[in-house]
C-alpha positions as CSV (number, residue, x, y, z in Angstrom):
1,X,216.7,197.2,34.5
2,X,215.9,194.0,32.4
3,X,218.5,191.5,31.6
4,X,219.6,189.5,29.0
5,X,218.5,186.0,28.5
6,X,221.2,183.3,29.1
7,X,221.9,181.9,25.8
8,X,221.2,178.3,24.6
9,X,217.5,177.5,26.2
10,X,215.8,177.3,22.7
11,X,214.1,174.1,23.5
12,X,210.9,174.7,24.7
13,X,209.2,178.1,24.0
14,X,206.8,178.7,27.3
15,X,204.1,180.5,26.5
16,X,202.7,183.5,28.8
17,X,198.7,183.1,29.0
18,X,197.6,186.9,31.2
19,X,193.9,185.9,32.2
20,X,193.0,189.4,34.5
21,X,189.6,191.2,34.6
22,X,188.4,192.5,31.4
23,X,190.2,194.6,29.5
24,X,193.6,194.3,31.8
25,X,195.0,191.3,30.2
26,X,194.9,192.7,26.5
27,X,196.2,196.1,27.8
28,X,198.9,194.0,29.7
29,X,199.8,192.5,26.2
30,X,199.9,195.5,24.4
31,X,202.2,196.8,26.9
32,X,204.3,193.4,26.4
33,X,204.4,193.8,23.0
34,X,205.9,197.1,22.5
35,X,208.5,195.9,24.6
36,X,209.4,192.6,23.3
37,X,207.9,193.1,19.4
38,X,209.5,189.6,18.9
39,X,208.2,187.7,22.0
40,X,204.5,188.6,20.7
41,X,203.8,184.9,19.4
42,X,204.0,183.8,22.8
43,X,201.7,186.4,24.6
44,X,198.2,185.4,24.8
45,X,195.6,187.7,26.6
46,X,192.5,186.2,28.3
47,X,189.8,188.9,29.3
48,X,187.5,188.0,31.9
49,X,184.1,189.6,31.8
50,X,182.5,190.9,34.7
51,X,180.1,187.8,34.8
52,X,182.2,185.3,33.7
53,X,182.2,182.3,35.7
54,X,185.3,179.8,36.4
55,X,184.7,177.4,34.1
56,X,183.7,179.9,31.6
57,X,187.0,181.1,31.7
58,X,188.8,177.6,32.3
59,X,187.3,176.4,29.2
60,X,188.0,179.5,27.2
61,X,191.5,179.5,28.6
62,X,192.1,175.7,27.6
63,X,191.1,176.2,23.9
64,X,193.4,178.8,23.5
65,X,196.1,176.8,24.6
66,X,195.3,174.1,22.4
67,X,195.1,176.3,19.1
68,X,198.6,177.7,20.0
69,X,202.2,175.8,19.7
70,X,203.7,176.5,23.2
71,X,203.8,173.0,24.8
72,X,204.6,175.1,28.3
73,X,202.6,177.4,30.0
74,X,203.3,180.6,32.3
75,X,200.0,181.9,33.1
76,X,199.7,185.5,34.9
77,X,196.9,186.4,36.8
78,X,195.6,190.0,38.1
79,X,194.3,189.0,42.1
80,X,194.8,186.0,44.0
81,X,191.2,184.8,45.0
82,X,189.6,186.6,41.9
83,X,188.1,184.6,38.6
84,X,190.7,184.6,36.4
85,X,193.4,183.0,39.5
86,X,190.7,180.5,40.4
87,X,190.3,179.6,36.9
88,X,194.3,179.7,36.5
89,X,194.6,177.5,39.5
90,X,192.3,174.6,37.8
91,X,194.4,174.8,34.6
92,X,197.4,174.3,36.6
93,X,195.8,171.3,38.8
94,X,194.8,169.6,35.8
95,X,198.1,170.1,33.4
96,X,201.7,169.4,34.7
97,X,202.8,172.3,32.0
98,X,201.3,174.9,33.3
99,X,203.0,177.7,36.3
100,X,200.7,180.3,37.8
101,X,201.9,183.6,39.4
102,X,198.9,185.8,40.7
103,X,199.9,189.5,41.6
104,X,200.7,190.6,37.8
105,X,202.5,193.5,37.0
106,X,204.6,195.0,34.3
107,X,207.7,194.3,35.4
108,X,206.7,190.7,35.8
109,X,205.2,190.3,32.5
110,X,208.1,192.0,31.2
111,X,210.7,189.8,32.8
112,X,209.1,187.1,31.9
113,X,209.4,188.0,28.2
114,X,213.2,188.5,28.5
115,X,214.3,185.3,29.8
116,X,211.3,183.4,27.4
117,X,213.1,181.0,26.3
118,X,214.4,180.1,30.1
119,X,212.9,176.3,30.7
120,X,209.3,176.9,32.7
121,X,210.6,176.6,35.8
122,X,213.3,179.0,35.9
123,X,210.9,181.3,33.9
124,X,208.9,181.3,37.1
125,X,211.1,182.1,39.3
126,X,213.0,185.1,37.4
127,X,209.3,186.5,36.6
128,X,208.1,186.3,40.0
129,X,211.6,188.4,41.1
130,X,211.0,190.9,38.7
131,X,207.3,191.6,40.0
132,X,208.5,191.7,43.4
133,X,211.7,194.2,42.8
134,X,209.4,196.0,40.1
135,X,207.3,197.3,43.7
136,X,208.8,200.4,44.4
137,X,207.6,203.4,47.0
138,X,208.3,206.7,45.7
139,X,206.8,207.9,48.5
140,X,209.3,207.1,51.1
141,X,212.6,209.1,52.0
142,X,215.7,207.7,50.4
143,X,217.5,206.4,53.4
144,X,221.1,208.2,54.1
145,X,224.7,206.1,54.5
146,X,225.4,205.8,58.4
């Protein structure tokens, strides 16, 4: 269930940079933008390609962020370890704007979006909830009452 953004954090829009293997992060913003059709001006989608190396991607990622008006960043990655994080990670070392949260998923991205215009920090912390409580085992027997 998504909830409603609290009211009154206009001041600072963040914007929500997905860099995941190629073509997951465009997918992951078309996704995010049938949700939210008005949160797609602060989506950006960086593909990495098979070969891409770090700073390949770190300079591709930082050029982007220039072009574009958020002044705070929430970047997403796919795998913790991969490209795309270890890029992330050097964008984040070198800005004091910029969040990382590895482990994307749509729940997270979508959370994300519906408190986006939460300060950075709290944006975080209310995305990285929603990826964890998005992880569900179908799987698994319902537990019965005692």
């Amino acid at each position: 269930m998504l909830m409603q953004p609290t009211p009154g954090h206009n001041l600072v829009m963040v914007g929500v940079l997905l860099i995941a293997h190629m073509p997951l992060a465009s997918a992951l913003k078309t996704v995010a933008t049938h949700a939210f059709p008005d949160r797609e001006a602060q989506v950006f989608a960086l593909d990495v390609q098979p070969d891409a190396q770090a700073e390949q991607v770190i300079a591709s990622a930082q050029a982007l962020m220039a072009a574009s008006p958020p002044t705070d960043w929430l970047v997403l990655t796919d795998a913790f370890g991969a490209t795309p994080c270890n890029a992330a990670l050097d964008l984040r070392d070198a800005a004091r704007n910029v969040r990382l949260i590895s482990g994307l998923n749509v729940p997270m991205l979508w959370r994300a979006l519906c408190y986006g215009d939460e300060p950075l920090d709290a944006m975080v912390g209310l995305a990285a909830e929603g990826g964890r409580v998005g992880i569900k085992v179908a799987d698994l027997p319902i537990p019965s009452a005692p």
